[in-house]
Steps between C-alpha positions, in 0.01 A plus 500: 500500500201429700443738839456354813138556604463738824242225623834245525729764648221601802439137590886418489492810730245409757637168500828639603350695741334233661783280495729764673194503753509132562858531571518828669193384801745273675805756492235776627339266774860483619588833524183550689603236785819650504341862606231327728348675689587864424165625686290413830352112443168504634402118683139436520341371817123358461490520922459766760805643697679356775380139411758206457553514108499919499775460783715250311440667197651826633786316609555327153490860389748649649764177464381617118596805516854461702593211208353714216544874595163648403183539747241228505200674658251263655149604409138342667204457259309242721107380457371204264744252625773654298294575196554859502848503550547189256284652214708862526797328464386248218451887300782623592770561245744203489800671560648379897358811615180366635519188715251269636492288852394174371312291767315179533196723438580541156493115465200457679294805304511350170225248583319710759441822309247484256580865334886559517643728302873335467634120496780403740623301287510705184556845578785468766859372468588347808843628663581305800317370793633631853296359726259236648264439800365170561178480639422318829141313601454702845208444728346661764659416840193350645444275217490093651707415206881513502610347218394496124335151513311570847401862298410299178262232734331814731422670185371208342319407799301820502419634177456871448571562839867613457582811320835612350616832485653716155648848391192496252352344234742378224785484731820205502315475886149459356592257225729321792193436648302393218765232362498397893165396483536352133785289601349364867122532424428737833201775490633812648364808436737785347506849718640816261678754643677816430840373530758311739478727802094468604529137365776436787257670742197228452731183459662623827138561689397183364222639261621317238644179523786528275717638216778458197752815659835534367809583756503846385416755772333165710768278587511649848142416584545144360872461681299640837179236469247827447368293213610140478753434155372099420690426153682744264398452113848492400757239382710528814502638887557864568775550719266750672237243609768185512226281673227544269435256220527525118147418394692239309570336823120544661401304228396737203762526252548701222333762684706812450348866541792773458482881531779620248592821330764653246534708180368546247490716187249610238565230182689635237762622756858522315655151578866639629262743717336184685832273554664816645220548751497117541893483558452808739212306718728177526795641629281725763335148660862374523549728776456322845354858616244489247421136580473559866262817444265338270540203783443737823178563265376191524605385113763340332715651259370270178724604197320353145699617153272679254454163313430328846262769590359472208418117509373544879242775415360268209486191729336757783211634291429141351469318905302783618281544168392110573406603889347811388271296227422214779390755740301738242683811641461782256484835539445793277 
């Protein structure tokens, strides 16, 4: 009688080992939804305090942990347009533990940066969007234009004489600006600064001419005529500024600049771990309460699936790459 070799019995072995494996991961991932979150969840924001997405992101938070019963602490690692928050995250262990605030900066950084050190794209899993912001083409109030075409013509008129303001370089404002002057052929010269707030100041004074702002945090000054709201890049009106025209309707279309933000997760997070998460989010933007909040904000209460998400960060970073690459914006 021949023996069976030990050779044939440890590979029949290991290949029952992996097979149980194979089988076992999807049972396992289960189990782990089903427990999720036993521990504090920790949600990334790239942005200071107190700003718009830090504000709705608290809120989010708690709805999170009311639905899910388990503290979701809100923690600020701002600088680098998001990079440093974006780039701990992308290391972080891909459990549902560690959570990142995806923005529109994230979209736009892929074609700015020259050195980053994660890829939107590959090293998140998109959860759900939340929320959106459109931008609005505001001028200052003394401007003798007060309409997009008159704007278009003065600018035209006078090149390099009109400036437009941004929250720095690399910004959905700065690349506004620069696919502004791509699409209409003005010359306007592009004034950095360190965010909305001083930004708001000059357009205001009149010491720059104009600027892409989103509703969030400004909607007041536009609604009150200290800076002048001329066409929102967006495909419809805002209910906030019901007089002011799509720039659709001014005569530029498919001209659509969009603050947004949402979830996201390092890639490689358990599947069952995301949809939960994903389910949770949905059923916290059905609230009218949450609606109006993110509303009384000055945003809209935007809800994209994962696989929606998904789709709109891909189509995101490949408009603004092509704006980026026109312009020559890169930083390191």
């Amino acid at each position: 009688m021949r023996k069976k070799s030990s050779f044939n019995l440890t590979r029949r072995a290991v290949t029952a080992a992996v097979l149980f494996g194979a089988l076992a991961a999807p049972f396992s991932q289960a189990f782990a939804a089903d427990q999720y979150p036993d521990k504090p969840v920790h949600v990334i924001v790239g942005y200071p305090p107190g700003g718009a997405t830090d504000v709705i992101t608290r809120l989010i938070a708690q709805k999170l942990h009311d639905k899910l019963g388990q503290t979701f602490i809100v923690e600020n690692r701002p600088g680098a347009g998001s990079n440093i928050a974006s780039a701990y995250v992308a290391r972080s262990k891909p459990d549902g533990y560690t959570l990142l605030v995806l923005t529109i900066q994230n979209a736009t950084n892929m074609s700015i940066y020259k050195n980053l050190t994660y890829n939107t794209e590959k090293d998140f899993t998109p959860i759900a969007q939340f929320m959106a912001s459109p931008s609005v083409l505001v001028t200052a109030p003394g401007l003798p234009a007060t309409d997009l075409k008159s704007f278009i013509a003065l600018v035209k008129a006078n090149p390099g004489k009109y400036s437009y303001a941004s929250t720095g370089i690399g910004g959905s404002p700065h690349l506004a600006g620069e696919m502004l002057k791509a699409r209409t052929g003005i010359d306007m010269l592009h004034v950095p600064y360190k965010g909305t707030a001083p930004a708001l100041i000059d357009v205001t004074a009149g010491v720059v001419s104009c600027s892409f702002m989103t509703t969030l945090g400004v909607v007041k000054q536009m609604q009150t005529g200290q800076v002048r709201p001329i066409a929102v890049a967006y495909s419809s009106r805002l209910p906030e500024l019901p007089n002011v025209p799509t720039m659709a309707e001014a005569g530029l279309p498919d001209f659509e600049v969009v603050s947004w933000n949402g979830l996201a997760a390092p890639a490689g997070t358990p599947q069952p771990v995301i949809d939960k998460l994903s389910t949770a989010v949905e059923d916290i933007l059905k609230s009218p309460d949450m609606q109006e909040r993110i509303k009384e904000l000055g945003g809209q209460a935007v809800l994209r699936s994962q696989k929606d998400f998904a789709a709109y960060v891909h189509s995101e970073t490949v408009k603004w790459g092509v704006v980026a690459k026109s312009a020559k914006i890169e930083l390191d």
